[in-house]
DRENPA-3360 file (N, C-alpha, C; in nm, 2 decimals, always signed):
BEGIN
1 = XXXXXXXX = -1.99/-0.47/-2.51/-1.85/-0.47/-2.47/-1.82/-0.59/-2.39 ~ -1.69/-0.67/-2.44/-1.69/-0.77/-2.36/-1.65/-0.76/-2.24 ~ -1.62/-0.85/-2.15/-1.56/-0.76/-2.03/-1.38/-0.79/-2.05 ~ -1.31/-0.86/-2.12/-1.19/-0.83/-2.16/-1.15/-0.67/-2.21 ~ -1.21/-0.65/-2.27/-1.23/-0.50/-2.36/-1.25/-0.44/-2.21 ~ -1.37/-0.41/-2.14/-1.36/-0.35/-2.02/-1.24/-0.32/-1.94 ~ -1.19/-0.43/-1.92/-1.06/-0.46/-1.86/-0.95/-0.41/-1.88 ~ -0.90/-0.44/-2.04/-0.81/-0.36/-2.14/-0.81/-0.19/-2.07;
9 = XXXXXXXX = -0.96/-0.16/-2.12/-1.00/-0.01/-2.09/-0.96/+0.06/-1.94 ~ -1.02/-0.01/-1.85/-0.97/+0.00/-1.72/-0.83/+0.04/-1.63 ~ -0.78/-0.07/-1.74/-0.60/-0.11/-1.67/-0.54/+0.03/-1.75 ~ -0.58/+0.05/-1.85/-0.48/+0.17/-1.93/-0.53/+0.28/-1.81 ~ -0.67/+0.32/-1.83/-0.71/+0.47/-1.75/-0.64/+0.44/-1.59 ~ -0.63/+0.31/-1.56/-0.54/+0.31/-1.41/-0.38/+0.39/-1.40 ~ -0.34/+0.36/-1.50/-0.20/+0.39/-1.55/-0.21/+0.52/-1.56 ~ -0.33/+0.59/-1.60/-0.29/+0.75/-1.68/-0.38/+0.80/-1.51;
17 = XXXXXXXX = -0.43/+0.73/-1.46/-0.49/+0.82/-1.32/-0.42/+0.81/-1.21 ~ -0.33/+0.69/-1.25/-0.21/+0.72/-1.12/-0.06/+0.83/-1.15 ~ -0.10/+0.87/-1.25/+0.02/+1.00/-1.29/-0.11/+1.06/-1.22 ~ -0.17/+1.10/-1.27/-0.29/+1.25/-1.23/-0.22/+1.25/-1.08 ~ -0.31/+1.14/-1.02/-0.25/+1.10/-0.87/-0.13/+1.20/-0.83 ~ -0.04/+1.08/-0.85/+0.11/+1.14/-0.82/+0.14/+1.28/-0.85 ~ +0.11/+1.36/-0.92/+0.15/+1.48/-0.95/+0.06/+1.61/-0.85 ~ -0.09/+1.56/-0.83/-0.13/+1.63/-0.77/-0.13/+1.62/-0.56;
25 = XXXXXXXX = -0.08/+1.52/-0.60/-0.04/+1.49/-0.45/+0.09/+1.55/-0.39 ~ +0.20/+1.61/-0.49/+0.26/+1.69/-0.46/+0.21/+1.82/-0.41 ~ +0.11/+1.86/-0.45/+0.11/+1.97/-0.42/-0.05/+2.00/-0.31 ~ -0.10/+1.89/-0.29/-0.23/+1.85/-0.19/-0.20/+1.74/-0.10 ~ -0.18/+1.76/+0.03/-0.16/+1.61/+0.11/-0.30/+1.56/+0.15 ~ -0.29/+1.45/+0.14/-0.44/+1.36/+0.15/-0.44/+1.42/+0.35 ~ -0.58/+1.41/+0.33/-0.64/+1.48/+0.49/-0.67/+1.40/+0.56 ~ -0.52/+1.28/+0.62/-0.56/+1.20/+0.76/-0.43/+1.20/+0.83;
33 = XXXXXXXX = -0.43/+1.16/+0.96/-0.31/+1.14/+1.01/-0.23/+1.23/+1.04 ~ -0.13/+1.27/+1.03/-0.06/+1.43/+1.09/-0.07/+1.51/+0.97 ~ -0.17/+1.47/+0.84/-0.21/+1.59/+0.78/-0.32/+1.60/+0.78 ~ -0.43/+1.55/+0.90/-0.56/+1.56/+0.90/-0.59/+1.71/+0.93 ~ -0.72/+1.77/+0.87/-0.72/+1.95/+0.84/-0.89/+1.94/+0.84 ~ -0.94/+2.04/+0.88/-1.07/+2.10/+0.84/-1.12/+2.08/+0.70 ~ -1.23/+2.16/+0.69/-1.28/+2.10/+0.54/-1.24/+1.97/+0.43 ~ -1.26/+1.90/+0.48/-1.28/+1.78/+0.42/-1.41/+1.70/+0.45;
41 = XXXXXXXX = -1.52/+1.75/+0.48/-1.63/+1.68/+0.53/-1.62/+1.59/+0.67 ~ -1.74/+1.51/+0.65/-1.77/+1.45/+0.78/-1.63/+1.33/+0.80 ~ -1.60/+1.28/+0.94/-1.51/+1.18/+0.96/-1.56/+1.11/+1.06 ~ -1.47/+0.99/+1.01/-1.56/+0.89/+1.18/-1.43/+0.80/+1.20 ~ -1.39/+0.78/+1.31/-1.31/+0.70/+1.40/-1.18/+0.62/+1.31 ~ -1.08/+0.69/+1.33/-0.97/+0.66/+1.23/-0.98/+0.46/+1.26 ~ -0.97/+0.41/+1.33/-0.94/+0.25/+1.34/-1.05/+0.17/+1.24 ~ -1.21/+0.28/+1.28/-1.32/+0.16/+1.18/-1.28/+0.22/+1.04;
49 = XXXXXXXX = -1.25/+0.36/+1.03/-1.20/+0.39/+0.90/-1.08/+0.33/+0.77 ~ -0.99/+0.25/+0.87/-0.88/+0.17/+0.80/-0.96/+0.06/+0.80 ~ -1.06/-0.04/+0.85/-1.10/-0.16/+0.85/-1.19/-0.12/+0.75 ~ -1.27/-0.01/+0.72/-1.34/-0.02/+0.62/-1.30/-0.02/+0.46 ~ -1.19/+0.09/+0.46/-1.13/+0.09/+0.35/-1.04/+0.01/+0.33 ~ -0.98/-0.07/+0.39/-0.86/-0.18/+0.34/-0.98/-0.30/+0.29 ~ -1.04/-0.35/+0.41/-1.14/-0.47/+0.36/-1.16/-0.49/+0.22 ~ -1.23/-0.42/+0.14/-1.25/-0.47/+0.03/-1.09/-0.52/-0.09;
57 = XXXXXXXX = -0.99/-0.45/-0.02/-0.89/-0.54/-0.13/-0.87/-0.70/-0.07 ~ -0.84/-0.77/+0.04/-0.85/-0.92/+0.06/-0.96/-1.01/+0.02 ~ -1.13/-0.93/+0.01/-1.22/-0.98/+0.01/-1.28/-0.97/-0.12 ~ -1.25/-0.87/-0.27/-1.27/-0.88/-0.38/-1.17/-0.99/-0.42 ~ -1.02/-1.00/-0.41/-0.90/-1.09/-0.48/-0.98/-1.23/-0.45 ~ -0.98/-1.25/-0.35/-1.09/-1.39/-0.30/-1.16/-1.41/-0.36 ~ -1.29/-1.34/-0.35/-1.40/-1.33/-0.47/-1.37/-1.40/-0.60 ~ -1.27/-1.30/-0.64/-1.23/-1.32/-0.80/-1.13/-1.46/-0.84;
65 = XXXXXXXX = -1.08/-1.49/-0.71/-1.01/-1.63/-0.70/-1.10/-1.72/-0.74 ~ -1.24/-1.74/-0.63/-1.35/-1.84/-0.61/-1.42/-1.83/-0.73 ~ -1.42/-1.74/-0.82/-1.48/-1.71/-0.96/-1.36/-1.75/-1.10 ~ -1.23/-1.80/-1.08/-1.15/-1.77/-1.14/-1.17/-1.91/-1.25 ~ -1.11/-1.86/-1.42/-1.14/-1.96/-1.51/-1.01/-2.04/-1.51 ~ -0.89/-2.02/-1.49/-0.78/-2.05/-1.49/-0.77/-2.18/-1.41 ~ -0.72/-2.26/-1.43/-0.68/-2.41/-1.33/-0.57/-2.34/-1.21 ~ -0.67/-2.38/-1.08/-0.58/-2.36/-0.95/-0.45/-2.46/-0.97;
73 = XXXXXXXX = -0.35/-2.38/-0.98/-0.23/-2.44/-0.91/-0.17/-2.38/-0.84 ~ -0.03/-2.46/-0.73/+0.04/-2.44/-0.65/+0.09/-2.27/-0.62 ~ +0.16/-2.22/-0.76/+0.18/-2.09/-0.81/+0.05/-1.98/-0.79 ~ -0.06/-2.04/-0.80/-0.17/-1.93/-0.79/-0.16/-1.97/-0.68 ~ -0.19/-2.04/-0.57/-0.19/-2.05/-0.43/-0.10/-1.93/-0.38 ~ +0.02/-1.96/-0.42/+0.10/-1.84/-0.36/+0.09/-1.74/-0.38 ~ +0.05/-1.71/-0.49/+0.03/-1.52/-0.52/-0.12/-1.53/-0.44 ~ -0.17/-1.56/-0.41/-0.32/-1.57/-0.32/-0.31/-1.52/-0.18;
81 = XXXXXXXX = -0.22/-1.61/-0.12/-0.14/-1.62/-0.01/+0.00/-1.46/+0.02 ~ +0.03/-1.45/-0.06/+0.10/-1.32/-0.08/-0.02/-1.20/-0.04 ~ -0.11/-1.19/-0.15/-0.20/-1.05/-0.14/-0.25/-1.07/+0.00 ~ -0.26/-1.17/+0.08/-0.35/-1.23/+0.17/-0.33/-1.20/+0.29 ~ -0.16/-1.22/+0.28/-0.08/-1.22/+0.40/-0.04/-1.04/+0.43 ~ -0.06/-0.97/+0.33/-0.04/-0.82/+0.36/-0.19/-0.81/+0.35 ~ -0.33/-0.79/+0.31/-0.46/-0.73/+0.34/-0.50/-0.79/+0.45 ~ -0.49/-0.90/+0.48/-0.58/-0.91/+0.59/-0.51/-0.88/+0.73;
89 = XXXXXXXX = -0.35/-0.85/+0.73/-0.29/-0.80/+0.83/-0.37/-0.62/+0.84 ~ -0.35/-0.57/+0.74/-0.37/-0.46/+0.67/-0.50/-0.40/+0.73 ~ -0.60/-0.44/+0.71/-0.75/-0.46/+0.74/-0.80/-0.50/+0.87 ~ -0.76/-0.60/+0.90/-0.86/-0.68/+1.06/-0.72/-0.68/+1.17 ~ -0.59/-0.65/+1.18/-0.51/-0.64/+1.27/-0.42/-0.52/+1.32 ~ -0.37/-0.47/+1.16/-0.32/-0.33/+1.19/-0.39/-0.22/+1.27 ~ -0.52/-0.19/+1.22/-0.61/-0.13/+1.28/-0.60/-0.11/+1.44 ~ -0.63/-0.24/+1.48/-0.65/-0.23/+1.63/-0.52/-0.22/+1.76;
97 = XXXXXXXX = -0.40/-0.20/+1.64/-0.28/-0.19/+1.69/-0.24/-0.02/+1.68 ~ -0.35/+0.06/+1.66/-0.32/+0.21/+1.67/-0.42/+0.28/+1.80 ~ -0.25/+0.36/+1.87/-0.26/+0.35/+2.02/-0.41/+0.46/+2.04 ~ -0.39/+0.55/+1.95/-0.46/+0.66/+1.98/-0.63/+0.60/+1.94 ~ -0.72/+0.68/+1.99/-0.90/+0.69/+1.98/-0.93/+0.78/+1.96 ~ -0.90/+0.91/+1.94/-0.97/+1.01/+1.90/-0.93/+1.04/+1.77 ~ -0.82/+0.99/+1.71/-0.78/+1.05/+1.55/-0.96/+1.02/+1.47 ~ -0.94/+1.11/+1.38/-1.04/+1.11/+1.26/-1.02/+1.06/+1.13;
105 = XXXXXXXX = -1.09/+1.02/+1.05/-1.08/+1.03/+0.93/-1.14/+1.05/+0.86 ~ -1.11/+1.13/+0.70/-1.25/+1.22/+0.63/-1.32/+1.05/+0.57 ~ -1.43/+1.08/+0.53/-1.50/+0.97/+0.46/-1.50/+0.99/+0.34 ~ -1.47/+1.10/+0.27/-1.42/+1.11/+0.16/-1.30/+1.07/+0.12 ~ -1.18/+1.02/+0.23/-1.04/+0.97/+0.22/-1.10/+0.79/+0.18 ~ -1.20/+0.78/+0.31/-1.25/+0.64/+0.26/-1.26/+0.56/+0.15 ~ -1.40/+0.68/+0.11/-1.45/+0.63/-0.03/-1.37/+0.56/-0.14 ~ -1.24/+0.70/-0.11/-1.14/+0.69/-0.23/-1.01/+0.56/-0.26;
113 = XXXXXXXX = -1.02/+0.55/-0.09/-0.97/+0.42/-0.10/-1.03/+0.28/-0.07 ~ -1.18/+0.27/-0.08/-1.26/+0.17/-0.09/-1.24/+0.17/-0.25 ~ -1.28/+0.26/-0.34/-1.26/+0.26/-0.50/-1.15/+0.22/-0.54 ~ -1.04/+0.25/-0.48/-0.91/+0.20/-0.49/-0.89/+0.08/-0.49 ~ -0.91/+0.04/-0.40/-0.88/-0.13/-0.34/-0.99/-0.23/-0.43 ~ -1.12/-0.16/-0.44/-1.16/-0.25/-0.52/-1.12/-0.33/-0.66 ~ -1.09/-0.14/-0.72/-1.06/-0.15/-0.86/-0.91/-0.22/-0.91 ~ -0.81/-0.19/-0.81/-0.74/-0.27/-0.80/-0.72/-0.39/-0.73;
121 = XXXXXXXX = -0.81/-0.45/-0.71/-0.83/-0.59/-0.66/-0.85/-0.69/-0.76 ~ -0.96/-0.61/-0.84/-1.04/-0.69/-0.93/-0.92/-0.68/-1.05 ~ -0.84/-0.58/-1.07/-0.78/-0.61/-1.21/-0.69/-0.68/-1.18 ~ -0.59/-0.69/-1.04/-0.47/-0.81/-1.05/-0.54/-0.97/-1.02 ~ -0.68/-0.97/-0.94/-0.75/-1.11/-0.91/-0.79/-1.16/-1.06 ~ -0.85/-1.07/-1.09/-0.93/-1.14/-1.27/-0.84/-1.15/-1.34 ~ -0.70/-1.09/-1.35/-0.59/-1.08/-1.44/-0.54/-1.22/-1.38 ~ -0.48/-1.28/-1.28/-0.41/-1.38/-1.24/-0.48/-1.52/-1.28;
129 = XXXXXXXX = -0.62/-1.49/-1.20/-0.75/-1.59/-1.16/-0.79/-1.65/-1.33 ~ -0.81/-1.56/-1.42/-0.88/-1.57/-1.57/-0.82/-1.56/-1.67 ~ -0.74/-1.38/-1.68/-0.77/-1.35/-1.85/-0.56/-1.35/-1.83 ~ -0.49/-1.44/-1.76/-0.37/-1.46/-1.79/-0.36/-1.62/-1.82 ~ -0.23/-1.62/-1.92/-0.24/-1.77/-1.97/-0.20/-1.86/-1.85 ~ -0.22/-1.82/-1.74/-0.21/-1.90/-1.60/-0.08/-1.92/-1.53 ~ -0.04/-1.98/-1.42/+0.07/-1.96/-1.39/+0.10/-2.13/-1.35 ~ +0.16/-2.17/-1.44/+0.18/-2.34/-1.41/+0.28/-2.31/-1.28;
137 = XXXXXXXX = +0.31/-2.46/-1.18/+0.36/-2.51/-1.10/+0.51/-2.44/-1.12 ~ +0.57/-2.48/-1.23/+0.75/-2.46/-1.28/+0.75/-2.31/-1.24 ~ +0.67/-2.22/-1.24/+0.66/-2.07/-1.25/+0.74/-2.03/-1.12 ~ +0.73/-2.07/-1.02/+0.79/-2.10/-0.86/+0.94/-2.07/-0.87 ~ +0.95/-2.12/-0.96/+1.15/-2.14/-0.99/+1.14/-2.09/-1.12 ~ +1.08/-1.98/-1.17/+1.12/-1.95/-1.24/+1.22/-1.79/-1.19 ~ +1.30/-1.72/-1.20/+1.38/-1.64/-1.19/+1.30/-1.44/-1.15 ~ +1.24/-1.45/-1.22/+1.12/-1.33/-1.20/+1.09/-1.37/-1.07;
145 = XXXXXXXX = +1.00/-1.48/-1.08/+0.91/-1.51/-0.95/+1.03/-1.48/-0.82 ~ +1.12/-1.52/-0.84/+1.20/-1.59/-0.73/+1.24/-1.42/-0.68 ~ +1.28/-1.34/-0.74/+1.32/-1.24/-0.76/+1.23/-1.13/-0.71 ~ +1.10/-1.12/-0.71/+0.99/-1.07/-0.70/+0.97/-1.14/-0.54 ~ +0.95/-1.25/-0.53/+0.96/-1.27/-0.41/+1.04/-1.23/-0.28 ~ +1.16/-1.27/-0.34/+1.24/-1.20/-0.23/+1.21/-1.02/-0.21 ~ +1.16/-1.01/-0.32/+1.14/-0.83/-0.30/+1.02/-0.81/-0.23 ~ +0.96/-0.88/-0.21/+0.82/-0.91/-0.14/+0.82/-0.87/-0.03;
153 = XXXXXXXX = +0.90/-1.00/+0.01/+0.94/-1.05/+0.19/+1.02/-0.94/+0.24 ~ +1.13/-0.88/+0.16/+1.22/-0.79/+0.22/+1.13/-0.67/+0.27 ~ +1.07/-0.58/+0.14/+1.00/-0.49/+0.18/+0.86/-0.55/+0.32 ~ +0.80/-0.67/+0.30/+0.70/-0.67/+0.48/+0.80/-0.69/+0.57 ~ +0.89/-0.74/+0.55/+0.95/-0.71/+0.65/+1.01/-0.56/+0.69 ~ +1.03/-0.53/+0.63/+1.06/-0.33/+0.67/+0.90/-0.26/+0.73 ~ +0.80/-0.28/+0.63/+0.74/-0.22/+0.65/+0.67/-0.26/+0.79 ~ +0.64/-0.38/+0.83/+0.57/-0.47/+0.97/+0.72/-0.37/+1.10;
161 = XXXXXXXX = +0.86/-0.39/+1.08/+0.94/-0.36/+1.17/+0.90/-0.15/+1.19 ~ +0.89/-0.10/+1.11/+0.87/+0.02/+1.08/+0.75/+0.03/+1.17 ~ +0.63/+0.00/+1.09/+0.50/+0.01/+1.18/+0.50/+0.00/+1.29 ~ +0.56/-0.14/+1.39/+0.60/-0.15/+1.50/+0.66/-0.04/+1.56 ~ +0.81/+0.01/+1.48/+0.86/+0.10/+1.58/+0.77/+0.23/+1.58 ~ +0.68/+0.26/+1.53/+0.60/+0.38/+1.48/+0.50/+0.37/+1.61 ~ +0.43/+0.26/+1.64/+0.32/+0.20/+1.72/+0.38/+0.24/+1.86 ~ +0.50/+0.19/+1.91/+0.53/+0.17/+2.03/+0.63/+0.33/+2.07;
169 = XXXXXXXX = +0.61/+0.44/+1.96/+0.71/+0.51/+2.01/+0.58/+0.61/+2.13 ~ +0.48/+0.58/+2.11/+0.41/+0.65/+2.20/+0.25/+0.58/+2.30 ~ +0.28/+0.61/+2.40/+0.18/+0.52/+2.50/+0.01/+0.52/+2.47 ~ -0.05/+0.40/+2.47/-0.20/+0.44/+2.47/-0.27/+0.59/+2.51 ~ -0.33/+0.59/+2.42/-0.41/+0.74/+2.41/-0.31/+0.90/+2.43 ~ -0.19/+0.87/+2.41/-0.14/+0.97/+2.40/-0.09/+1.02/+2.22 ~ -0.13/+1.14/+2.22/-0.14/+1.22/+2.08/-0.01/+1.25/+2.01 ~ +0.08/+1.33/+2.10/+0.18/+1.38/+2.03/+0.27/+1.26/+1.94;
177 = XXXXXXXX = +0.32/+1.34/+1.89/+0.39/+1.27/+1.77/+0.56/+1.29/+1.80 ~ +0.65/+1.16/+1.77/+0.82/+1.19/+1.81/+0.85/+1.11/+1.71 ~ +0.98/+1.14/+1.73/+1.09/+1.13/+1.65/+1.19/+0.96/+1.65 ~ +1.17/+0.91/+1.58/+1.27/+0.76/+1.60/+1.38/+0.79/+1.53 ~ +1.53/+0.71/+1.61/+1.63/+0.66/+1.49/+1.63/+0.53/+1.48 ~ +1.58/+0.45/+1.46/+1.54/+0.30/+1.54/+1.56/+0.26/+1.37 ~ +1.67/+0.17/+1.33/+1.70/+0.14/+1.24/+1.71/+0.21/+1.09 ~ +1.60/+0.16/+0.97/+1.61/+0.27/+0.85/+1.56/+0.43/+0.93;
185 = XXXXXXXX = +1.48/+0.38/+1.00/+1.47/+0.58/+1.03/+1.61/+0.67/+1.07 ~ +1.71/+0.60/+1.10/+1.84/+0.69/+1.08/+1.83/+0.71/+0.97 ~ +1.80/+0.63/+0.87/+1.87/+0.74/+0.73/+1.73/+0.77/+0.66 ~ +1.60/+0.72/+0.68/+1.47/+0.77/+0.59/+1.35/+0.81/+0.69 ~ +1.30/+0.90/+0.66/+1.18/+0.96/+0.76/+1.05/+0.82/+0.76 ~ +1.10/+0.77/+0.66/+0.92/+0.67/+0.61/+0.98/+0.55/+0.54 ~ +1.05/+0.48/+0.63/+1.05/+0.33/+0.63/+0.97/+0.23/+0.58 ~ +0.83/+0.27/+0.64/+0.69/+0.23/+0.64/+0.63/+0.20/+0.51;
193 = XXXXXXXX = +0.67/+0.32/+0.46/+0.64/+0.39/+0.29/+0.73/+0.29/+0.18 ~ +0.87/+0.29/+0.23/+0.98/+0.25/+0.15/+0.99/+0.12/+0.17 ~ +0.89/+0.03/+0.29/+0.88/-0.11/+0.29/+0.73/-0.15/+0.17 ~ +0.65/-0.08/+0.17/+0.52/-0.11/+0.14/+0.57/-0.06/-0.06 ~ +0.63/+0.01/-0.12/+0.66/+0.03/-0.22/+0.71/-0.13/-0.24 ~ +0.83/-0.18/-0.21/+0.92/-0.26/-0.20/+0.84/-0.40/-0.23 ~ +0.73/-0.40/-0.11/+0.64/-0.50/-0.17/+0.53/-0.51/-0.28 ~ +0.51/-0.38/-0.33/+0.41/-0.43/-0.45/+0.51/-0.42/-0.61;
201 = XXXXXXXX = +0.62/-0.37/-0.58/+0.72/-0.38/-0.68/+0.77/-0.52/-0.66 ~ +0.78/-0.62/-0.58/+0.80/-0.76/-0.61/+0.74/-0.79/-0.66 ~ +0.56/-0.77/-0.59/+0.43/-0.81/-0.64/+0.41/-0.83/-0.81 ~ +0.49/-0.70/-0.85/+0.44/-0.66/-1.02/+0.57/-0.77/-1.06 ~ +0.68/-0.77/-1.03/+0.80/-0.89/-1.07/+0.71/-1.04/-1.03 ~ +0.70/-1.06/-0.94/+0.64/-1.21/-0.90/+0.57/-1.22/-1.00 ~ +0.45/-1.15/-1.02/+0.35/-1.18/-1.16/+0.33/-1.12/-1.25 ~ +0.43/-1.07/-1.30/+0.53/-1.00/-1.43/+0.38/-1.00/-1.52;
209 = XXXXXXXX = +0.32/-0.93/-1.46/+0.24/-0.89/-1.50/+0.14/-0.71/-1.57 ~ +0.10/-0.68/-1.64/+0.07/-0.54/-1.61/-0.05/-0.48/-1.50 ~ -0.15/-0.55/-1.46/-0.19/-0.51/-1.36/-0.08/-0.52/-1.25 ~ -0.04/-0.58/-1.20/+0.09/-0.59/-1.08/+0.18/-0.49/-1.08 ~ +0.21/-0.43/-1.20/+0.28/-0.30/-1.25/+0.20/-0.20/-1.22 ~ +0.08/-0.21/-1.24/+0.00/-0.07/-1.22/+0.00/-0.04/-1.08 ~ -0.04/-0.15/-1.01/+0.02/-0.15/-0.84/+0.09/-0.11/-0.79 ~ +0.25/-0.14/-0.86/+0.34/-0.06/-0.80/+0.35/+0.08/-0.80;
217 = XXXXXXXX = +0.32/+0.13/-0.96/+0.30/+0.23/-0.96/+0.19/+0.35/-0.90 ~ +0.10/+0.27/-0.90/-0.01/+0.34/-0.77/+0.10/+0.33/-0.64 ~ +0.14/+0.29/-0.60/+0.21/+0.24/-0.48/+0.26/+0.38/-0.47 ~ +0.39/+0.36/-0.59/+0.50/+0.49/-0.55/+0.44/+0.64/-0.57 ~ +0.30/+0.63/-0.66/+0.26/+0.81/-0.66/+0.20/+0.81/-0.58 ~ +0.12/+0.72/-0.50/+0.09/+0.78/-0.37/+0.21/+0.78/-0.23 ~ +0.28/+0.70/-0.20/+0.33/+0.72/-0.12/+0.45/+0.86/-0.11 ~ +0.54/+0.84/-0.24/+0.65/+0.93/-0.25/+0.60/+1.08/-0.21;
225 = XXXXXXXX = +0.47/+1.12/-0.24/+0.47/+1.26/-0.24/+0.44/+1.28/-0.08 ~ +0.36/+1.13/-0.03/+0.35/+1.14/+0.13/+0.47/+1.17/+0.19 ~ +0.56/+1.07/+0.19/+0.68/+1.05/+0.24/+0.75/+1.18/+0.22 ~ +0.75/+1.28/+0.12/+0.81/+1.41/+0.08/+0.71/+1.50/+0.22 ~ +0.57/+1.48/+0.21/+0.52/+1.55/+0.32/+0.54/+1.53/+0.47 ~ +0.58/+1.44/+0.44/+0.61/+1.38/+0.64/+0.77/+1.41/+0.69 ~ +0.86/+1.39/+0.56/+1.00/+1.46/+0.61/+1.00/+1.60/+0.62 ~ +0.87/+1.69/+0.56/+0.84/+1.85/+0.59/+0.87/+1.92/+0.71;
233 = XXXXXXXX = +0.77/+1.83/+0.72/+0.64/+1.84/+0.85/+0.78/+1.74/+0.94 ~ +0.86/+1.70/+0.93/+0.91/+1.63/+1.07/+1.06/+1.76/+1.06 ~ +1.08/+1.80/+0.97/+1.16/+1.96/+0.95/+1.09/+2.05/+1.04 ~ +0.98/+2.08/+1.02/+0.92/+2.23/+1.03/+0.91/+2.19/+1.23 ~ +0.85/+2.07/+1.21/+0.82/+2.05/+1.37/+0.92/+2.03/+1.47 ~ +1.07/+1.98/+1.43/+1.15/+1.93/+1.49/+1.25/+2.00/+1.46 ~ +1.32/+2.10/+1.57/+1.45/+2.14/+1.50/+1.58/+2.11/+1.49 ~ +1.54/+2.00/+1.62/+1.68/+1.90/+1.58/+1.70/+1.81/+1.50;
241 = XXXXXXXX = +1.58/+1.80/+1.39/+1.55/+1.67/+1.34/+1.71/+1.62/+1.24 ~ +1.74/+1.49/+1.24/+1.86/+1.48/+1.18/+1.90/+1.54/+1.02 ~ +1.95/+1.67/+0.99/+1.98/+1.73/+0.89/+2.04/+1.64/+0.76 ~ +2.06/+1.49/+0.79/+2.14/+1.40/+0.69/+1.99/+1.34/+0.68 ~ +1.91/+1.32/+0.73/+1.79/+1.22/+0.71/+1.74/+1.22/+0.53 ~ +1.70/+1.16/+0.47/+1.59/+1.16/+0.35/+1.45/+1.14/+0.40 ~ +1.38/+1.18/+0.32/+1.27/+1.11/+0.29/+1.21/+0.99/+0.26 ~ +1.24/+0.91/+0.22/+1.21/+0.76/+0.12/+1.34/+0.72/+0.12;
249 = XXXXX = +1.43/+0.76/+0.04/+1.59/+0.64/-0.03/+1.68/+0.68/+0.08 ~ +1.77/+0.63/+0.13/+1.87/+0.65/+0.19/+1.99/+0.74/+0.14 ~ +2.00/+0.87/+0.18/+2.15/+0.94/+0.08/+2.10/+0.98/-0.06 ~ +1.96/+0.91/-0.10/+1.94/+1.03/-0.22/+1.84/+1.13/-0.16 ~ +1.72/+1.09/-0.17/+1.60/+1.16/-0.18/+1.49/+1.15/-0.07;
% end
């Protein structure tokens, strides 16, 4: 089997495992964070647990860059620089910007997103880097890109402002969990969620591509059914919590 054929193979079962995903996530919340629970095996220190599982998506795309058959140009610089500028914030900075030390995380959450990040690293790196007919210099100004871009920047920027207000609503080593109206959180529980969708749906427009699609769509089945779990859980906990709020969209959902 060639490894194109592999690839082919790969990128489809991504597509049919991120429905499985999304559907069963409705009805299972992944076990970290304010849905962290018993039985899920061993855990170890929620901060080395995000540096472990984010790392491998900045450091396979690289890889696959330094391996890549395609002629570097300008346009590949920037989609380089894009994935780069969200994982390695992602991985070696966000991390040590989380107030608390005692959260946990299962190592089975890990694994699954060490598999994750890899698998999806390697199909948009070797898809951009190789087996696409490349992305000449003019691609910059081309309308997609431009478009994708802006949907990029818009969503880090929600998502970085979000995180922030998330970070500072509570003092070092203190646990409890509160309530913000601090911009989109007047109208959506998960900002956070609704910035980070936003960016890999540029991602898949910028490089109009189907790996970059499959991204987004990984993106939205995992987050949406979080984001449905965290406006629950900020109902069930809060009884004042704002009765107009959503989940994810503003005034829909």
């Amino acid at each position: 089997m060639s490894e194109r054929t592999f690839f082919d193979i790969l990128l489809i079962s991504w597509f049919v495992l991120a429905l499985v995903i999304f559907i069963t996530l409705f009805f299972i919340s992944a076990p970290y964070g304010r849905h962290m629970r018993r039985g899920w095996g061993p855990a170890i220190n929620n901060k080395l647990g995000w540096i472990i599982m984010e790392a491998p998506a900045p450091l396979v795309f690289f890889v696959f860059f330094l391996l890549g058959d395609n002629k570097v140009t300008i346009s590949m610089l920037v989609l380089l620089a894009l994935w780069l500028s969200h994982y390695m914030h992602r991985a070696f900075i966000y991390p040590f910007g989380l107030h608390t030390t005692a959260k946990r995380m299962p190592l089975l959450i890990i694994a699954s997103a060490i598999l994750f990040n890899t698998v999806n690293g390697y199909l948009n790196s070797r898809y951009i880097f190789t087996f696409s007919a490349g992305y000449a210099n003019e691609w910059l100004t081309d309308p997609r890109f431009i478009a994708g871009f802006m949907l990029f920047l818009a969503g880090f920027a929600i998502n970085r402002q979000a995180d922030n207000t998330l970070r500072h609503l509570r003092q070092p080593n203190e646990y409890g969990y509160q309530v913000s109206s601090s911009r989109l959180f007047r109208w959506i529980s998960c900002p956070n969620y609704l910035g980070e969708i936003m960016i890999w749906s540029g991602w898949a427009v910028a490089t109009w591509s189907l790996p970059g699609l499959a991204f987004a769509v990984w993106t939205f089945a995992n987050l949406a059914p979080r984001a449905r779990a965290h406006h629950a859980w900020y109902r069930q906990r809060f009884p004042e919590y704002p009765p107009e709020r959503k989940a994810l969209l503003p005034k829909v959902w």
